[in-house]
Structures are given as structure tokens and as C-alpha cells.
BALOLO-397938 format. One record per residue (C-alpha): residue in one letter; x, y, z. Coordinates in steps of 0.2 Angstrom, whole numbers, plus 5000, padded with zeros to 4 digits. Each point is the difference from the previous one (the first is absolute). Layout:
BEGIN
AXYZ...
//
This chain:
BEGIN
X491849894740X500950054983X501249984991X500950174996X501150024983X501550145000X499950074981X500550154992X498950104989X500350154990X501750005008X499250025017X500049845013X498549945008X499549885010X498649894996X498749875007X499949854991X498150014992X500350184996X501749964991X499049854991X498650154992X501450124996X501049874989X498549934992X499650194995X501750044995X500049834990X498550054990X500650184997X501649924994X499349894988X498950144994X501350124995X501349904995X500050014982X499750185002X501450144996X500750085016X499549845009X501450015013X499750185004X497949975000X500249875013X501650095010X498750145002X498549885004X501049945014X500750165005X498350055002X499549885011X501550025010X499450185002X498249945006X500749885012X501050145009X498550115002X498549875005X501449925013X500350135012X501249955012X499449824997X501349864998X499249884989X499050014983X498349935003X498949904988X498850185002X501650114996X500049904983X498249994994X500050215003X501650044990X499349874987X498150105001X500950174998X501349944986X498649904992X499549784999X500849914981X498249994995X500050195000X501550024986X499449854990X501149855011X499449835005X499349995018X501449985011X498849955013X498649875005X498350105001X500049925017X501550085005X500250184994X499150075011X501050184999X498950114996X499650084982X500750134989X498850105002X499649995018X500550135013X501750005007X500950135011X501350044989X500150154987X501050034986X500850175002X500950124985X501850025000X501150104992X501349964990X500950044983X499249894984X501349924990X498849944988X499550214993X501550085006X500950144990X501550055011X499649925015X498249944998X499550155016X498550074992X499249854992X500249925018X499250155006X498549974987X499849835005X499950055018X498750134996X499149904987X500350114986X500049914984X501250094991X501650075009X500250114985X499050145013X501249965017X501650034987X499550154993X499450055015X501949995006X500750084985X499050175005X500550025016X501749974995X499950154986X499150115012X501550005014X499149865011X500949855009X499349884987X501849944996X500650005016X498349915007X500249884983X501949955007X499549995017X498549874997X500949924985X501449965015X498849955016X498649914988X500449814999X499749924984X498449894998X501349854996X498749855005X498149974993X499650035017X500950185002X498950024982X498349985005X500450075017X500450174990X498449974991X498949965016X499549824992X499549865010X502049895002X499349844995X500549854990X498950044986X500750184996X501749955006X500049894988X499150114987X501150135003X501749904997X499449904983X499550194993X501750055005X500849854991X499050024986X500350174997X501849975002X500249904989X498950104987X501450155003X501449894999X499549944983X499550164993X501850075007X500849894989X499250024984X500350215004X502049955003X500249904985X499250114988X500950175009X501549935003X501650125000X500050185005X498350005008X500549855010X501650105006X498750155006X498849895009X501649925010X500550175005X498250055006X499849845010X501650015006X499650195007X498149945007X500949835007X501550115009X498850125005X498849895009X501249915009X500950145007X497950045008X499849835002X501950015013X499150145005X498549945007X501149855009X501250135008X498550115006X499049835007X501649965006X500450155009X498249975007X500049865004X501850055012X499250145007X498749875008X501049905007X500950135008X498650105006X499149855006X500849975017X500050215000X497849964998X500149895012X501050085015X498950154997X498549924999X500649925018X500250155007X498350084994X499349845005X500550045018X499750215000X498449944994X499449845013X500950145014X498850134993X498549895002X500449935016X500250215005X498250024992X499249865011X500950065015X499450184995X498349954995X499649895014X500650175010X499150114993X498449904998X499050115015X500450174989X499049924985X498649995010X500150205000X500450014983X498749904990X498350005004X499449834996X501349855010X499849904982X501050164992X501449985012X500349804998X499850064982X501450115002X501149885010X499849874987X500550114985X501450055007X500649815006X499749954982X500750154992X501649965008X499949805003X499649964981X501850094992X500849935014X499349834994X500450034980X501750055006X500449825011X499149924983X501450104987X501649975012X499349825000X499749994982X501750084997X501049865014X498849874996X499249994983X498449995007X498550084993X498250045005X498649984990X499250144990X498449975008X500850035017X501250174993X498350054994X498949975016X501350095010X500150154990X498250024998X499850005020X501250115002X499350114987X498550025009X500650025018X501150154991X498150064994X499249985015X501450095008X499950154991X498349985001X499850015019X501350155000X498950104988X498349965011X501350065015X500650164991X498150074998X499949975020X501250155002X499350124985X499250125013X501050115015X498850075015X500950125014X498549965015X500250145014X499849935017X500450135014X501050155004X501050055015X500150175007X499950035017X501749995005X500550125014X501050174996X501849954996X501450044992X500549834995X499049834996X500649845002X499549844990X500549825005X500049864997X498949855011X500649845003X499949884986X499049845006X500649904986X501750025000X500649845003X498849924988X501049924986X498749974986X500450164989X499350024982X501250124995X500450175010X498550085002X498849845000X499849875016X499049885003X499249965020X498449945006X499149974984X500350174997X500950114988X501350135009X500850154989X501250105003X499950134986X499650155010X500450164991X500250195010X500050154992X500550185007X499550154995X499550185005X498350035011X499150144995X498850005017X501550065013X499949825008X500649824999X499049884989X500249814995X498849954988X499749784999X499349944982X500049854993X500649954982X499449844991X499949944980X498349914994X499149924985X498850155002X500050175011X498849915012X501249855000X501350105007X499150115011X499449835010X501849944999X500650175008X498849995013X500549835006X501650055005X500350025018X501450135004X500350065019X500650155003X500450075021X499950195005X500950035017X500050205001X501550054991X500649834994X499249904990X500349814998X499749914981X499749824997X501449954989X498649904989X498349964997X498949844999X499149934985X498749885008X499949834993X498550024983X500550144993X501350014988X501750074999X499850154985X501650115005X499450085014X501050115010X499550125014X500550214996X500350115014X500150194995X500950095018X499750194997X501450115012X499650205003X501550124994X501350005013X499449845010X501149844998X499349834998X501349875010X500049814991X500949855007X501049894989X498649884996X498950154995X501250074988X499949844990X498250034996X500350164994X499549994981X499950204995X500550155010X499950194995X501650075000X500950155000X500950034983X501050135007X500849905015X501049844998X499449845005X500749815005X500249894987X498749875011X498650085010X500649865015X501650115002X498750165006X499049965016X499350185003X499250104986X499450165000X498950094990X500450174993X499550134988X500449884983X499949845007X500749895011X502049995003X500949925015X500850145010X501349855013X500649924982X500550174990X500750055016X501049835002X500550044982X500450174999X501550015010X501250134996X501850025003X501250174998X502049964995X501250145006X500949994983X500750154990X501250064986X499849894989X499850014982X499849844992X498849845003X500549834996X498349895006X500349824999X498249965006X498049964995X499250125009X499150154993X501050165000X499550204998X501550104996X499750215001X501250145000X500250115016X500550155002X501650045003X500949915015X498449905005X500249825001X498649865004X499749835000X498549905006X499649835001X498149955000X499049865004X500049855014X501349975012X500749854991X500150084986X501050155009X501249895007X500449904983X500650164990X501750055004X500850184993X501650035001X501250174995X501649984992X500750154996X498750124989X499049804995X498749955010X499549834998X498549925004X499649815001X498949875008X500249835010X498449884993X498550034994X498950165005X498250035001X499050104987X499750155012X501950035002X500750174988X501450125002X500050184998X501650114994X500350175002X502050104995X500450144991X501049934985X500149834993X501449964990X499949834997X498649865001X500449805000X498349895001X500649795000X498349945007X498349984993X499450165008X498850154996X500650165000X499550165000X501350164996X499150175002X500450205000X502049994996X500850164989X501749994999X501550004989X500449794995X499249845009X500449814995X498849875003X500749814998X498249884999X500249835002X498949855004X498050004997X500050175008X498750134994X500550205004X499250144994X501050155000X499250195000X501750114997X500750154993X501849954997X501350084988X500849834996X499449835006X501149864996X499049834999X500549815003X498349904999X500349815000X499049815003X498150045000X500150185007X498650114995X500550225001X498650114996X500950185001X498850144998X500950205000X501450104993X501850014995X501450044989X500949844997X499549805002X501049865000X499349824998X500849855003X498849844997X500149825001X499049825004X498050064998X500450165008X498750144997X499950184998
//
């Protein structure tokens, strides 16, 4: 058991064990004594011990005490008296540290900094030059001066280094900007050249001012006063701007932190999710890679591509709360294994991508003879497999050790033999067209004639060996002209193309539409357009102006004299929802909610003499001749207007869009808002 010493060194405190502190003070002792009729002796020594204290800090670690081992490496790296030409401070029995010369872990590293010792305004370039190892930072200047003349940033980028830089004050920030070994020897080299050369300038300034004394003296004041003012206004600079930094982290800090918290836990939620999912999902791989060491392969680039920036986050939030650190070696090991877990990754997902290069359509059998009828029904069987929970996504299942799919796709369109068909192929991706033949093949789809009905399996099977390359099961139903094909709900989801009827109109979801029937262009769904196409007839008459105060489509035409119509067209929700009402010669149409895209009214009357449009409605204003008709737009309506008119009196407003095509003799037009003529 030692003694242990409290000592401060370099204006850093330590805490020492007693043979340790016993070997430091016989080496500080001897460098002492060595250097002590030197000039700069105080700062040689203050930068000696600084030094150590430096080397102390790093080789600890966390550690609490310096060690006797601590001490004989900081003295191998800064260098033993016998090396700068001291007595022995120890017994050849004792120093046992090891040499100069021999291997240590520690590296002296370049820094940047500004040299006092060559500068001309602020010492940037030559510092720069001594970073780059250019003997003479004649070349870095001028390099500065001619992207300054040519319009560069080399005076802003001058200012902003000569602000951030710190000055190499110390022999230690000198040899660091020079990448030179920070021992005693050059420490102390380094500091007696300095002296001497001071004192050299020192005496030569004073021969210069007592032979130039007077006018020239006055003139070098006023420079040194300019260059002094100048750089401490970038030396207050620099201190503002580190200061401003410095604020800035301790503000954003706790910001880091509480973010970092909160990634933390997005992130461990997310990787708890992937082992869930993956330990899931772990039967699907088997259909998806070939080999079983490709899926563990997969499962464990995924874990690690997720698990090691979950870990490098908790080690940053700790750093930030803590002040703990994690050795290079370990930052390194991690990002190198994540590194290649990434590769392999990418790498898996490329030998994956070329399993579905290739698409085969495999025929398998065709349906005919179904018995004369107008109408063919398709259902649905009973799925087995209903209650089974273990789903990979909609259309993938997993039961038995077997794949189950539900991608079934049905297609209708026109027979050209005068009968009924349904044509069963099988669709499947590959490595190579025989690959995806023999994946085709090995799907086992069931389908159930019953005379005029026929019943589908709402899936296939995928039995376990052969693997999942996007198959899906196409089933083509080919329906005479003027028969019907009936489909119950469940069928109606699998439709995936159907040929339609261009001229007819059609439901927005094939589900809405159980009986479709085949006519001369296509196929069209005659209980839906008539569930659509109501019509209604309003006893309405003399009147001569519309006010419509509604979104639904709207056909104005002129009558012949004394003939008055107005129809409403579309479904019986939509009938019940417009309301027209006459005042007088108005008639004024509105709506109570929303109406369907089928709903549209038609206008007939002899003469209009006035139109008002306040909605966002489309309108169409045909065949009128007469004398004067005003038209007040509004809204986003759009109206396009065929007319003959003598004069026309326009108020267009909001986003209201007119386009007026015909004749007349007089046009007035009031605009305003984005109104548009």
C-alpha cells in the first residue's frame, strides 16, 4: 500500500502515488537544474511541465491515480536528461522507463495555429506554411493576394482564419504547428532560439532608433499603432466568435441530449418491432432465399444495421451527460461491422433482384362447356383459412408449411366463339425462363364448374421448396355479346381489367356493379345506369330568368315560343336534393348536400333575360337570338355561351371563367378578382 501525493502540474491537479511522485520530482529536479541559467528559463520549464500535465491526462483514462508506469511513459515520450545533455536523474537500477527511442502509443499530431514568430499582419499564412511544411510562406501569401485581386474570398477567408486560429503562444503550440516531436530537448531548443533571437532584434532596434530618431520615428509609431489597433480589434473578434460558440453549446447541449433520448428510444422501439417482425416472418424466408444460410444472413444484417446506430446513439447521449468516451479502437470495430453487414445486405438484395429478371404466363386449362345461358354466375368458395392469423401482408399467408396467396387477377372481355369461356394460367418471375416455368407449374389453384355457376378458390398454395417469385394466378372470363356474367362481392374484388364500354357510363368501383353484360362495344352495367339515370319532369313555365345557386351541371337552350322544360337527371338522391323554385319570371335552382357525378339539368324557355351563376357550376348556354341578355358569373363557375345577342351586358367576378362564342352589336364588360373572359 502507497502513499499518494495531491500536486498540481501545469496548472492541472493530480493525484499521485508515492514512488511515482518521488521519479517525477527527481526528473523535474534535473531539468531545473539544467535549464536554469538559460534565457526563457521559467517559460521552458512552465511548458515542460505543462506537457506533462497533458500526457498525464491522456495515458490516465478515467484512472484516479498517476502510477509509477504513467511517469516513466510521459518521460519516454518527452525524452530522459541524458537525452538533452543533463546529469542522470536516475540509478541505472531504477530507470527502468523505457527509451526514447522505443515504441510508445502515442503520436504527435499537426495543429494549426497562427506563428507569431513570421507574421506580417496576423502571422495566417506563415502558420499555414509551417502546417504544410513550406519553407517559405512567401508562396501561401501571395497565394492569398491573388485571389483577393481576382474577386475571390481571400480577404474574407484571411479575416475569418486570422479570427478562429489561436496563436501558437507556447513552444509546445510551436512544434505542434510544425509536427515536431513536444520533447524537453526541442522545448528547450525551441525557447533559447526564441531568446536569442529576441535579444538580437531588441539590440539591432535600438541602434536603428537612435540613429533615425525624429520624423521616421513618429511614422513607424503611426504604422504600429494602425497594425496594433487592427489586430486587436480581430484578436476581440475571434474571442467574441469562440465565445458565441462556445454559448451556442451550452445551449444546444441539453437540446442534443433530449433529442438524442428520443432517437434513442424511436430507435430500440424499431428494433424491438424488427425482431418481433423478423421472428414473424422467419417461415416467408424460407420461400424467399434459396439457401437457409442466406436468410440468417439477412436476419442478421438487418438486426445489426439497426442495433449498431442504436448503440452509437446511447454511447453520444452518454458522452454528452456523462463525459465518457469509447475507445477509437472500439468506434472503429463497430463501424467496420456495420460497414459490412450494410455490404452484405445490398449484396443479398442484388443476388435476390436477378431471381425476378424473367416473367413466364404457364397456361393450365380452359373451361367451356357450360350449358346454354344467358347469364353466368361466378362465386366465391369458402376460405379455409380465414381465421388463421399469420398474414404476411394482404395477399401472402402462411399455414401448413405452405405458402397461401391471394393475388388472383380476372379479366373480362369479348368471346369471339358465341360461348362462355374461363381460361386458368399461371404467372410466375425466375432467374431464367425455365426457372419460372417450374415455379408456375408448382402452384396449385382449384377452380369448381357447377353448370351455370362456377365457384373460384379465393387463393392458391405454394408448397413448401419452392420459392415465392411473385406468382399470381390470371383468370381471362370471355362473355358472348348480349349474355351477362353475374359476380358476387368477393369476385368483384379480383377483378383486375375489364373491357368496357366507352360509350356507357360505368361505377366508380367494379363492387358497386353485380351483373354485367356484354354488348356491341364492350361491357356496361345495364341495373347501375339505370339506378343512375333517373329522370324527373318539373311543371314550370313563364319564366325568363335563372338564378342557380348550385354545383350541378347545367344545359341551357332556347325554345320556341311558349315552350317551357326542365329536367333533372341522375339518381334518386340526387333528384330529391335539387330544389327549383319560381318567383315571379326567376326561377331559381339550388341543392341540399352533395350530389353524385351522374346528376345534370336540362333548360329549355323561349327568352332569357337574365342569368345569375353564385356556385362552382358548368354551364352550358346554347341557340338564343334576341334583342339584350345580362349574365352575372360568379364563384369558380365555367359557362360557355353560343349567342346571337344585340347587347350583352357582363358582370364576371372571383375565378369565373366565360368563353362567349357568336354575334352582336354592343358588349358590356364588367371584370373583377381573376375573372376571365
Amino acid at each position: 500500500m502507497n502513499k499518494v501525493f495531491n500536486i498540481n502540474l501545469g496548472g492541472y491537479p493530480f493525484t499521485i502515488d508515492e514512488d511515482a511522485y518521488e521519479h517525477l520530482s527527481s526528473y523535474l529536479k534535473t531539468i531545473h537544474r539544467h535549464f536554469r541559467d538559460s534565457d526563457g528559463y521559467e517559460e521552458i520549464t512552465g511548458d515542460i511541465e505543462a506537457r506533462l500535465a497533458e500526457l498525464f491526462q491522456e495515458s490516465l483514462d478515467n484512472r484516479p491515480i498517476v502510477t509509477l508506469k504513467d511517469v516513466r511513459n510521459a518521460i519516454a515520450i518527452m525524452g530522459t536528461p541524458e537525452d538533452f545533455g543533463a546529469e542522470a536523474a536516475f540509478d541505472a537500477d531504477e530507470d527502468e522507463a523505457p527509451k526514447t527511442g522505443a515504441k510508445t502509443k502515442y503520436r504527435t499530431g499537426k495543429r494549426l495555429f497562427r506563428n507569431p514568430d513570421d507574421e506580417v499582419i496576423g502571422g495566417v499564412c506563415s502558420g499555414i506554411a509551417a502546417y504544410f511544411g513550406i519553407p517559405d510562406p512567401l508562396w501561401v501569401r501571395l497565394l492569398f493576394v491573388l485571389i483577393a485581386i481576382s474577386g475571390g474570398v481571400g480577404i474574407p477567408a484571411y479575416l475569418i482564419l486570422w479570427a478562429i486560429l489561436p496563436k501558437a503562444e507556447s513552444a509546445s503550440d510551436r512544434l505542434s504547428m510544425r509536427g515536431e516531436p513536444i520533447n524537453v530537448s526541442n522545448i528547450g531548443k525551441i525557447i533559447e532560439g526564441e531568446m536569442e533571437h529576441l535579444s538580437t532584434k531588441v539590440s539591432e532596434f535600438g541602434d536603428e532608433l537612435s540613429s533615425k530618431f525624429g520624423s521616421k520615428k513618429k511614422s513607424y509609431g503611426k504604422a504600429g499603432d494602425v497594425r496594433g489597433v487592427l489586430a486587436q480589434g480581430i484578436a476581440f473578434l475571434g474571442s467574441l466568435i469562440r465565445g458565441l460558440i462556445e454559448l451556442l453549446q451550452k445551449i444546444i447541449r441539453p437540446i442534443f441530449v433530449i433529442v438524442g433520448i428520443a432517437l434513442l428510444i424511436a430507435l430500440a422501439v424499431l428494433w424491438v418491432a424488427s425482431l418481433i417482425g423478423l421472428s414473424y416472418g422467419s417461415p416467408f424466408l424460407d420461400f424467399l432465399f434459396p439457401q437457409t444460410i442466406m436468410s440468417v444472413l439477412s436476419v442478421t444484417n438487418i438486426l445489426v444495421i439497426i442495433g449498431i446506430p442504436l448503440v452509437s446513439l446511447f454511447m453520444l447521449v452518454m458522452r454528452l451527460l456523462f463525459h465518457t468516451r469509447i475507445s477509437r479502437a472500439w468506434r472503429t470495430g463497430l463501424w467496420v461491422f456495420w460497414s459490412v453487414n450494410v455490404a452484405s445486405f445490398f449484396f443479398l438484395g442484388s443476388i435476390l433482384a436477378r431471381d425476378f429478371t424473367t416473367g413466364r404466363e404457364m397456361p393450365q386449362q380452359t373451361f367451356g362447356d357450360f350449358p346454354e345461358t344467358e347469364t353466368l354466375s361466378l362465386e366465391m368458395m369458402e376460405n379455409p383459412y380465414a381465421d388463421n392469423w399469420y398474414f404476411l401482408g394482404e395477399p401472402l399467408q402462411f399455414v401448413d408449411h405452405q405458402l397461401v396467396s391471394y393475388d388472383i387477377r380476372l379479366t373480362i372481355e369479348r368471346s369471339e366463339t358465341g360461348q362462355f369461356e374461363l381460361v386458368q394460367s399461371h404467372y410466375s418471375r425466375g432467374r431464367t425462363t425455365e426457372d419460372a416455368t417450374r415455379l408456375a407449374e408448382a402452384v396449385q389453384y382449384r377452380i369448381d364448374p357447377q353448370g351455370a355457376k362456377v365457384l373460384l378458390s379465393p387463393h392458391f398454395q405454394l408448397p413448401a421448396g419452392n420459392r415465392w417469385r411473385a406468382q399470381h394466378v390470371d383468370l381471362i372470363l370471355r362473355v358472348p355479346e348480349g349474355k351477362s356474367v353475374s359476380l358476387s362481392r368477393e369476385v368483384s374484388d379480383k377483378l383486375y381489367d375489364i373491357e368496357l364500354d366507352e360509350n356507357q357510363k360505368h361505377p366508380w368501383w367494379y363492387s358497386e356493379c353485380k351483373t354485367w353484360t356484354m354488348g356491341p362495344d364492350g361491357m356496361y352495367c345495364p341495373e347501375w345506369i339505370e339506378k343512375n339515370n333517373q329522370e324527373k319532369q318539373l311543371s314550370v313555365k313563364d319564366f325568363s330568368k335563372l338564378h342557380i345557386k348550385s354545383t350541378v351541371p347545367v344545359k341551357v337552350r332556347q325554345a320556341e315560343p311558349g315552350q317551357f322544360s326542365v329536367r333533372i337527371k341522375g339518381k334518386q338522391d340526387d333528384l330529391d336534393k335539387l330544389l327549383v323554385v319560381q318567383v315571379g319570371s326567376t326561377l331559381d335552382l339550388s341543392q341540399e348536400g352533395s350530389l353524385s357525378s351522374s346528376a345534370s339539368v336540362e333548360i329549355d324557355l323561349p327568352m332569357l333575360e337574365s342569368l345569375t351563376v353564385e356556385e362552382d357550376v358548368v354551364l352550358e348556354l346554347s341557340g338564343f337570338q334576341q334583342a339584350q341578355m345580362e349574365l352575372a358569373l360568379a364563384g369558380n363557375s365555367e359557362v360557355k355561351a353560343h349567342l346571337e345577342v344585340d347587347q350583352l351586358v357582363l358582370r364576371q367576378s372571383n375565378s369565373a371563367v366565360l368563353e362567349l362564342v357568336g354575334e352582336g352589336g354592343k358588349l358590356e364588360v364588367q371584370l373583377s378578382d381573376r375573372a376571365r373572359l
